[in-house]
C-alpha positions in Angstrom: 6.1 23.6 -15.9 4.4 20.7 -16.2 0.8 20.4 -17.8 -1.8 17.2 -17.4 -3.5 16.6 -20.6 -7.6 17.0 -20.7 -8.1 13.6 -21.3 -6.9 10.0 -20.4 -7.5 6.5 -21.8 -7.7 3.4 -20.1 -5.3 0.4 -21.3 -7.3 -2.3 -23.0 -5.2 -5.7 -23.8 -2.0 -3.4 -24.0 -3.4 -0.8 -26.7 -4.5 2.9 -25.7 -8.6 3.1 -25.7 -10.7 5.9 -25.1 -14.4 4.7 -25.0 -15.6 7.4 -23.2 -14.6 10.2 -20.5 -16.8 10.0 -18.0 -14.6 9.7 -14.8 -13.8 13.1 -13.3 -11.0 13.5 -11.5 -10.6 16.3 -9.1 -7.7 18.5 -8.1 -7.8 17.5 -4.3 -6.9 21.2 -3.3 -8.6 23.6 -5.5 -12.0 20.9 -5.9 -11.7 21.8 -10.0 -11.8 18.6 -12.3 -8.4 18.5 -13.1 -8.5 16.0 -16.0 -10.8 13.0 -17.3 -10.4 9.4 -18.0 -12.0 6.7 -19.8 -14.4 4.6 -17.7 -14.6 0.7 -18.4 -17.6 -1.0 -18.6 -18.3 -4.1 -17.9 -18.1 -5.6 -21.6 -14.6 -3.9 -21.5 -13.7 -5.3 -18.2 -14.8 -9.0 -19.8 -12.7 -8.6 -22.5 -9.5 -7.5 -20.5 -10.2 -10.8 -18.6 -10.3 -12.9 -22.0 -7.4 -11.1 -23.2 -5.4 -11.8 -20.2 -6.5 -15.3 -20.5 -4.9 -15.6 -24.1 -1.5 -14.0 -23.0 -1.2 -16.2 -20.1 1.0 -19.0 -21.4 2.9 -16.7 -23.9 3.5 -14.7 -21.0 4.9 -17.3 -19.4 6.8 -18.5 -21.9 8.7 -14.6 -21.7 12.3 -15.7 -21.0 13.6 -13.7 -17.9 16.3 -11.5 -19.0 13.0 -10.4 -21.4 11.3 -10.1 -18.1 14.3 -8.2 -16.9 14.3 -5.8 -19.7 10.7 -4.8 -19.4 11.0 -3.6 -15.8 14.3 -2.2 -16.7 12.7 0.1 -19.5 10.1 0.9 -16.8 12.5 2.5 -14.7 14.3 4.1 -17.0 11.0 6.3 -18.5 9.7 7.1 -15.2 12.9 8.5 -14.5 12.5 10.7 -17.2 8.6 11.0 -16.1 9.8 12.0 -13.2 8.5 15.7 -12.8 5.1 14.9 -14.4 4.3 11.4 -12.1 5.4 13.7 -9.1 3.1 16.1 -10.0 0.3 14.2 -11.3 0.1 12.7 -7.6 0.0 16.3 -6.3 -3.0 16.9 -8.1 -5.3 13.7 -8.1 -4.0 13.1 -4.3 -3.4 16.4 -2.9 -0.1 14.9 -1.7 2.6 17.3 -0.7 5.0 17.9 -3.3 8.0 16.5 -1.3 5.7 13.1 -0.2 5.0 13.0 -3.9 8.7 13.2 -5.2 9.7 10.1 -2.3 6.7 7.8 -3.7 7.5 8.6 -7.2 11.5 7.4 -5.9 9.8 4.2 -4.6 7.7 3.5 -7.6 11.6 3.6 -9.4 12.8 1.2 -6.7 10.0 -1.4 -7.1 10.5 -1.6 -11.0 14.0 -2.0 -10.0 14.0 -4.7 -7.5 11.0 -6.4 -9.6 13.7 -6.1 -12.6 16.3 -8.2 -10.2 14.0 -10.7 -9.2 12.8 -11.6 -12.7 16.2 -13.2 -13.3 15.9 -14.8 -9.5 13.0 -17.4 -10.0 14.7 -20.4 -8.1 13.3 -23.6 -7.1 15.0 -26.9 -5.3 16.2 -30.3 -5.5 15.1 -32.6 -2.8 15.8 -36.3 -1.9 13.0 -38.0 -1.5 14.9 -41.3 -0.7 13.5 -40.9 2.9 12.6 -44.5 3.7 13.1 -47.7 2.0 10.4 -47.4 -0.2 11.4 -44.2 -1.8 14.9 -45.4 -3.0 15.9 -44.4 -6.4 14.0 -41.7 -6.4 14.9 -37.8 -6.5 12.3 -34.4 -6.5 12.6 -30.9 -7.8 9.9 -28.1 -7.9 10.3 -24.4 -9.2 7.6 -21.8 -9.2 5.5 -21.1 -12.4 3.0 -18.5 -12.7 -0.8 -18.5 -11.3 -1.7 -17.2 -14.5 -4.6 -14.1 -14.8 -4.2 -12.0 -12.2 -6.9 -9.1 -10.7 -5.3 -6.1 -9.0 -7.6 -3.4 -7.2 -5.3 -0.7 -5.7 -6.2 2.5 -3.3 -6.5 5.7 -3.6 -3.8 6.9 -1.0 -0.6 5.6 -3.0 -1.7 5.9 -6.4 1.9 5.0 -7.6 3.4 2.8 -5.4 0.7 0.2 -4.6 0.2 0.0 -7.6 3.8 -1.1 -8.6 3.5 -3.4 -5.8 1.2 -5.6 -7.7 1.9 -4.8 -11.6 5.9 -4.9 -10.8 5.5 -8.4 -9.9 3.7 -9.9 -11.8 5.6 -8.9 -15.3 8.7 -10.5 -13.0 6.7 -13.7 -12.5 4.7 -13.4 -15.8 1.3 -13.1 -15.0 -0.9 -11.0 -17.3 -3.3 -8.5 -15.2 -6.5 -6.6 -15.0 -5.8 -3.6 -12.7 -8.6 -1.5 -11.5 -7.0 1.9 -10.1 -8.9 3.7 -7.6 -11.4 6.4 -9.5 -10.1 9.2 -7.2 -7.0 8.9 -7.9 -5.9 6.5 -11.1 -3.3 8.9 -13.6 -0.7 7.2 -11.9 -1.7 3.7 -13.0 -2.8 5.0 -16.2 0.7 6.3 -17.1 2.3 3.2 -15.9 -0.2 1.6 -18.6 1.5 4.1 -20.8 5.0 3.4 -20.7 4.0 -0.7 -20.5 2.5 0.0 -24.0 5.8 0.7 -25.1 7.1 -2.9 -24.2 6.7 -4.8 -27.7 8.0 -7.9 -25.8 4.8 -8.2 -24.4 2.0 -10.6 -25.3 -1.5 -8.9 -26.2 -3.5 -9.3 -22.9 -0.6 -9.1 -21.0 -1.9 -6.2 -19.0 -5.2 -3.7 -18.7 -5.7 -1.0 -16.7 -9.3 -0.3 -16.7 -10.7 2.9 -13.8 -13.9 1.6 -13.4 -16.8 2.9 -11.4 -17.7 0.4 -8.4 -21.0 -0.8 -9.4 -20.1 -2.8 -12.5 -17.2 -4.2 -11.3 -17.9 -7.5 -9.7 -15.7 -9.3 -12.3 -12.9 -8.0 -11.5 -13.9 -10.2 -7.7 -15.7 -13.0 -9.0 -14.7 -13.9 -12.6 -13.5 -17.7 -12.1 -11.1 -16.9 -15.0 -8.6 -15.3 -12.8 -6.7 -17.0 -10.2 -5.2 -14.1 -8.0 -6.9 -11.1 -6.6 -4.7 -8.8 -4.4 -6.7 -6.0 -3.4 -5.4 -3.4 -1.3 -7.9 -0.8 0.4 -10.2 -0.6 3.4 -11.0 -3.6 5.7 -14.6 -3.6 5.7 -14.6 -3.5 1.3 -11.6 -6.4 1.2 -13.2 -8.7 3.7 -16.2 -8.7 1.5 -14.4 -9.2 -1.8 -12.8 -12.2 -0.2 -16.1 -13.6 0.6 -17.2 -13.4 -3.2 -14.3 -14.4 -4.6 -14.5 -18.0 -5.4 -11.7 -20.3 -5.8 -9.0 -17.8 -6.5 -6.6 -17.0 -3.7 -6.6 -13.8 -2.6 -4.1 -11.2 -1.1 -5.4 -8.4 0.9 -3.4 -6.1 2.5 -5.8 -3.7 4.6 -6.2 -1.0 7.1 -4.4 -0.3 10.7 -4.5 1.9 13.9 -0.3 1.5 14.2 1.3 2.1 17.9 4.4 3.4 18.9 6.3 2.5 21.9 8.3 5.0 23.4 10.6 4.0 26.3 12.4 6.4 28.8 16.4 5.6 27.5 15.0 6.2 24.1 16.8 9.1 21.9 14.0 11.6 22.1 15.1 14.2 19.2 15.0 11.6 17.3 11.5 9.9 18.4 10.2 13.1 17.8 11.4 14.0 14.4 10.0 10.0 13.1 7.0 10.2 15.2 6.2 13.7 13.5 6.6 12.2 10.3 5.0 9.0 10.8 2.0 10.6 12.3 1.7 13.3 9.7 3.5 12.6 6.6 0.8 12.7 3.6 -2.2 14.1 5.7 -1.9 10.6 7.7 -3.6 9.0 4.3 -1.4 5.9 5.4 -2.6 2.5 6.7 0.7 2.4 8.5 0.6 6.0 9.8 1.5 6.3 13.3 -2.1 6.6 15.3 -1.0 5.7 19.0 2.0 7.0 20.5 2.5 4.9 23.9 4.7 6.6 25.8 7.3 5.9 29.2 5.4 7.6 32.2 8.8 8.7 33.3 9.4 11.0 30.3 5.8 11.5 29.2 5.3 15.1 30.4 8.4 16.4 28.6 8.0 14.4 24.9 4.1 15.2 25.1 4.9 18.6 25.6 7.7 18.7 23.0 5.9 16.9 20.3 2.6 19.6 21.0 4.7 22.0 20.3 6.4 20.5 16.6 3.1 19.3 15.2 1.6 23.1 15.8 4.6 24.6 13.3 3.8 21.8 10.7 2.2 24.2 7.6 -0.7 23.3 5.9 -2.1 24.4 2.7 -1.7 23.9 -1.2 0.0 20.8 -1.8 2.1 22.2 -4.5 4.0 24.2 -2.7 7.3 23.0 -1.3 7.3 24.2 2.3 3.4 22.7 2.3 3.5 19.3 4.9 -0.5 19.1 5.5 -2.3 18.6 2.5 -5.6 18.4 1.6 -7.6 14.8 3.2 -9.0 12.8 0.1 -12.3 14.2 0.6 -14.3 16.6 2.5 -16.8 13.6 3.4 -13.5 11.4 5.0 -12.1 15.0 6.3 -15.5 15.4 8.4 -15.5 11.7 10.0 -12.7 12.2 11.6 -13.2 15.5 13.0 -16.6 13.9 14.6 -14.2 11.5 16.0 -11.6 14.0 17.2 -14.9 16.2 18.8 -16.4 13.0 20.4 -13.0 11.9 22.1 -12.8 15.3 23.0 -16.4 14.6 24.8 -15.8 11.4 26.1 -12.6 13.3 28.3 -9.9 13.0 26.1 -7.7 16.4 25.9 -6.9 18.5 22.6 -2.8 19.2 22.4 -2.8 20.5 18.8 -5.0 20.7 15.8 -8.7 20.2 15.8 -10.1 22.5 13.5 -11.6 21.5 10.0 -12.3 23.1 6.6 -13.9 21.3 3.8 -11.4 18.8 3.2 -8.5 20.4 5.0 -7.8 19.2 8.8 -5.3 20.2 10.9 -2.8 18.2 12.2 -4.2 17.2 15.5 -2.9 15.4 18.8 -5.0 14.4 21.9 -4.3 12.6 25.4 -6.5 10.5 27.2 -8.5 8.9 24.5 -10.9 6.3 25.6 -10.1 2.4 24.7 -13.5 2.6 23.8 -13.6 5.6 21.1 -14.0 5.2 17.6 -10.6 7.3 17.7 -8.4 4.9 19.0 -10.9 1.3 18.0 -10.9 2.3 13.8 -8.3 3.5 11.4 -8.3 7.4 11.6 -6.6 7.4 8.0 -5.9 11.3 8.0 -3.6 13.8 10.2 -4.6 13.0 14.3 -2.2 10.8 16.6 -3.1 9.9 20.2 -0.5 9.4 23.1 -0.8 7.1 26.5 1.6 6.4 29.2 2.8 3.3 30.7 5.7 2.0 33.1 6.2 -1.9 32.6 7.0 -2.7 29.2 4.6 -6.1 29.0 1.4 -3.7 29.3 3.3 -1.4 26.7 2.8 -4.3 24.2 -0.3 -5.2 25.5 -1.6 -1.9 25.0 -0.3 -2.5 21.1 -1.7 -5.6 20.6 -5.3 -3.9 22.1 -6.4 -3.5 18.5 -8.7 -5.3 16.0 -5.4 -4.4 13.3 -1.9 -5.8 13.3 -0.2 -4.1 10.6 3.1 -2.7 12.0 4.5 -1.6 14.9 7.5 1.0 16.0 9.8 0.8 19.1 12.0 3.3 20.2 14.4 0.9 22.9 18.2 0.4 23.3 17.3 -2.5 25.2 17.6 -6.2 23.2 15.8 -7.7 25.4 12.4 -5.9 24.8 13.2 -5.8 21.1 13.6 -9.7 21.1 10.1 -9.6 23.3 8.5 -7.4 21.6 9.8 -9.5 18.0 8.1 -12.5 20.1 4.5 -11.1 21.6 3.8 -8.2 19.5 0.7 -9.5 17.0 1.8 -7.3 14.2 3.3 -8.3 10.4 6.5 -6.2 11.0 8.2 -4.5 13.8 10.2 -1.4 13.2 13.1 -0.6 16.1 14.4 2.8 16.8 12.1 4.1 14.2 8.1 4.7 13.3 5.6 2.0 12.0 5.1 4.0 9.0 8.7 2.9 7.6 8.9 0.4 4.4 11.6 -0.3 2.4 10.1 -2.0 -0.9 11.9 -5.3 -1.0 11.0 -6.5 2.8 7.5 -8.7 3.7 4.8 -6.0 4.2 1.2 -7.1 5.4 -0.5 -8.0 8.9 -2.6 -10.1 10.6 -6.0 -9.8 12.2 -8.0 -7.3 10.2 -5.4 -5.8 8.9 -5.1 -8.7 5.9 -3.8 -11.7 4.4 -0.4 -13.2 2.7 2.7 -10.2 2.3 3.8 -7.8 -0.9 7.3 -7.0 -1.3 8.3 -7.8 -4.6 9.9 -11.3 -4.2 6.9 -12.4 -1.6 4.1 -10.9 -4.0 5.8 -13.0 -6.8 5.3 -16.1 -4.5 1.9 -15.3 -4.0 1.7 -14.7 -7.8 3.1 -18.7 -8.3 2.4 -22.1 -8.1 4.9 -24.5 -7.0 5.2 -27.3 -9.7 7.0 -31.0 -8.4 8.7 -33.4 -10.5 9.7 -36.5 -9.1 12.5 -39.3 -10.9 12.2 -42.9 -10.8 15.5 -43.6 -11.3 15.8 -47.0 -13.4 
């Protein structure tokens, strides 16, 4: 069985320290402080910063098959972590055991796409010999590392989203400052763990530093670091843009994802994605499915048989493998939603499914005829509650999707091209999924949206582009 130790450190400049424990870190289902961790102050924040500093040119100096090796030796230990990173994000996250296993699988594939793209670092020879003026002359550019780099990842993916941003950057060769989420930051902290183990890397090459909010501004405004991707709520990453100087800045941010259901889609197997899309993880996704928008010709029948599916989805203690509902992060975000579920409920929406609340456990709820106007279906629910609507011409169907403040994803269930090509064209989202949910990802693909949802894409090769400057050199030739 696997056991969590009584204390963690935080990763100063590579090197294990333990200043303190002062963070406590809750089991999400039992409410028990599971474990502690070190909390960085702001003099140890300042000095991760120097540090990475320092290891920013021997960083990248790393050659890439050194890159390569690193991110190979990452994937090979939390293969044999397995068990106790799957089980860690049970506790801290009150994930299901079976959502935990699949995000601990794509923590292994980002490490091992990051590993391949290490040795991928192209750039391009252009003529410049364009006019008359320009004759004898020749360009070339190639990518070379933005240098420090600030990483602030969430609470709901405490593995993945993290690799998102630290994978990356050892492929490019950026040193890093991460600061995990408090609720949720063993996963990071391990990953610090086997990174220690890495020789090959420079001294500053990378911190990871849980840190308390207040206290933390360096990790937004410090001028010494020229990336911040910060991954999180909308109304927290819009402001940390605003106080973040000159660096550029990555966000990727919240969503209230649709899903178009039209009346020649396969509807066993809309159901089954839209079930997990909705529900998967408590909903604790920013691509979970939140608004269902269905063909008025078959809206009667799906809304009926997706009613009766997400009433036999079991809640309860995350550990156990039949268990699909966990726990919500918190009691506090458990009881916002249920006062949104109750006032859509007043405002003349209908309750399908779900509805009731306990501490920090809600059921999996589904309602009809939710007001454009409700907080339900204007904000990010971010827990386990999806809302349908009909429609019969597929322009107000998109419409209807693009009716949002977000534009993260979006699913369509269609065998017809033609609205897959419109949708590809009208719908103001960052990625379409067709003949499947919003909530899909594979880890290599651009992932990020527009509007409120955020700014530039992760996936490993278009982080690392973020994560890069492009360099020219031009020849006179004599």
């Amino acid at each position: 069985m696997v056991q969590l130790k009584d204390v963690y450190p935080l990763y100063l400049n590579n090197k294990a320290a333990q200043p303190n424990a002062d963070l406590e870190v809750t089991d999400k289902f039992t409410g028990e402080v599971a474990f502690r961790t070190a909390l960085a102050t702001p003099d140890v924040i300042d000095e991760a910063i120097a540090g990475a500093v320092r290891a920013a040119e021997p960083m990248a100096r790393l050659a890439s098959y050194e890159k390569r090796d690193v991110l190979t030796h990452c994937v090979t230990r939390f293969g044999e972590r397995f068990d106790e990173l799957a089980y860690a994000l049970c506790v801290e996250a009150g994930k299901p055991i079976a959502d935990a296993e699949g995000e601990v699988t794509r923590l292994i594939d980002t490490f091992r796409i990051a590993a391949e793209e290490a040795t991928r670092n192209y750039g391009e020879v252009q003529p410049l010999d364009v006019s008359a003026r320009a004759k004898g002359y020749m360009g070339m550019w190639k990518r070379v590392p933005i240098g420090p780099c600030s990483f602030i990842s969430p609470f709901n993916f405490p593995l993945n989203l993290a690799a998102h941003k630290i994978a990356p950057a050892i492929a490019m060769g950026c040193p890093f400052v991460m600061k995990p989420a408090s609720m949720t930051p063993l996963g990071a902290i391990i990953m610090g763990e086997v990174l220690a183990e890495c020789d090959v890397l420079p001294e500053g090459a990378f911190s990871i530093l849980p840190a308390a909010r207040a206290g933390s501004d360096l990790f937004t405004t410090d001028e010494r670091l020229k990336l911040l991707s910060f991954t999180g709520s909308p109304g927290v990453g819009w402001d940390l843009k605003g106080k973040a100087g000159k660096k550029k800045v990555v966000l990727e941010l919240g969503g209230n994802a649709a899903v178009i259901v039209d009346k020649d889609a396969d509807l066993d197997h809309a159901l089954a994605r839209i079930v997990f899309g909705g529900y998967y993880q408590s909903g604790q996704s920013c691509i979970h499915v939140q608004r269902v928008i269905i063909h008025a010709d078959i809206y009667d029948s799906f809304r009926d048989m997706l009613a009766a599916k997400v009433k036999t989805l079991v809640s309860g203690d995350p550990k156990k493998r039949e268990t699909f509902i966990g726990p919500m992060i918190s009691a506090r975000e458990a009881s916002r939603l249920k006062g949104w579920i109750d006032s859509a409920v007043a405002g003349g929406a209908t309750l399908l499914a779900g509805g009731a609340c306990a501490g920090n456990m809600l059921e999996a709820s589904l309602l009809e005829g939710v007001s454009r106007d409700s907080e339900l279906y204007r904000e990010e629910a971010f827990g386990p509650v999806v809302i349908l609507s009909k429609f019969t011409e597929w322009k107000a169907a998109m419409d209807e999707v693009n009716d949002s403040k977000f534009g993260l994803q979006a699913g369509i269930f269609t065998r017809d091209i033609h609205q897959v090509l419109d949708s590809w064209d009208h719908l103001d989202v960052g990625g379409i999924v067709v003949n499947d949910v919003s909530s899909y990802r594979v880890d290599n693909m651009p992932y990020g949206g527009v509007k409120d949802s955020g700014l530039g894409r992760e996936g490993v090769r278009f982080a690392m582009e973020d994560m890069s400057e492009i360099r020219n050199l031009v020849i006179r030739r004599l």
